[in-house]
C-alpha positions, 0 to 999 in steps of 0.5 A: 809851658807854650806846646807848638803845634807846629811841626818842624816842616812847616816851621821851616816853610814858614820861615823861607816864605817870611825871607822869600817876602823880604827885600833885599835889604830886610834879607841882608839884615835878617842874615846877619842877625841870624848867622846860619848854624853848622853842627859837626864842623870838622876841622880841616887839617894839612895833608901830607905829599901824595896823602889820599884825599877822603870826603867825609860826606854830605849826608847827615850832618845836621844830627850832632854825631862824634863819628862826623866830626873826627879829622878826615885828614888824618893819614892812613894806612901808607899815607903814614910813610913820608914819600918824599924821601923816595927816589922821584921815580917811586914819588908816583900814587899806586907805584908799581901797580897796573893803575898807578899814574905817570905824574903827581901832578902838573907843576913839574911838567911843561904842557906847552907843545910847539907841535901843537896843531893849534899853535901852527900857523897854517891857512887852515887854522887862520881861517878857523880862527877869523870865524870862531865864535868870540875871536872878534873884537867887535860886537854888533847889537843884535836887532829886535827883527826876526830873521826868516827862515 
């Protein structure tokens, strides 16, 4: 049996030298010979109509864990009633609640407005629009010539 003396820090630190070494083309390679591992790979499910959204979390998926693998999808506590079968009034997250939301979500709503300031055409608006920075369709090469200040 061959002990390594080596601890798993400067395993990886060698290993990152060794791909930092490599040309591009010795590092495409390399990938695809050794394809990263992904331990507690969860499966992602298909979310109901206004289902609440649960990150699973970033920390400590390289330890092989059943907690961390469960399907964070899942419904819970009122994602389990069907809301689109209420009236399109009720349809709303947190109904009848002093934080819920107006909307679901944008689809339904038209965001375009005629009012708009920015849509009006006045002297004002032409001449922020002639000077705006990447309105104009040309571009002049800038010169190695330092301006004075």
């Amino acid at each position: 049996a061959v002990v390594s003396t080596q601890s798993t820090g400067e395993k990886e630190a060698a290993e990152l030298d060794k791909v930092r070494n490599m040309t591009e083309e010795e590092r495409r390679l390399w990938q695809r010979m050794n394809p990263k591992q992904v331990t507690n790979k969860a499966e992602k499910g298909k979310y109901r109509f206004l289902q609440k959204y649960y990150h699973r979390g970033a920390f400590y998926l390289d330890n092989e864990d059943t907690t961390l693998k469960q399907d964070f999808s899942k419904p819970t506590l009122e994602d389990h009633f069907d809301k689109s079968i209420l009236p399109k009034v009720m349809q709303v997250k947190n109904f009848g609640r002093s934080g819920r939301t107006k909307y679901t979500h944008l689809l339904d709503q038209d965001t375009t407005s005629a009012d708009s300031p920015w849509s009006q055409t006045n002297q004002m608006n032409t001449k922020f629009h002639a000077t705006a920075g990447g309105t104009k369709l040309q571009f002049s090469k800038p010169s190695n010539r330092k301006k004075d200040r």
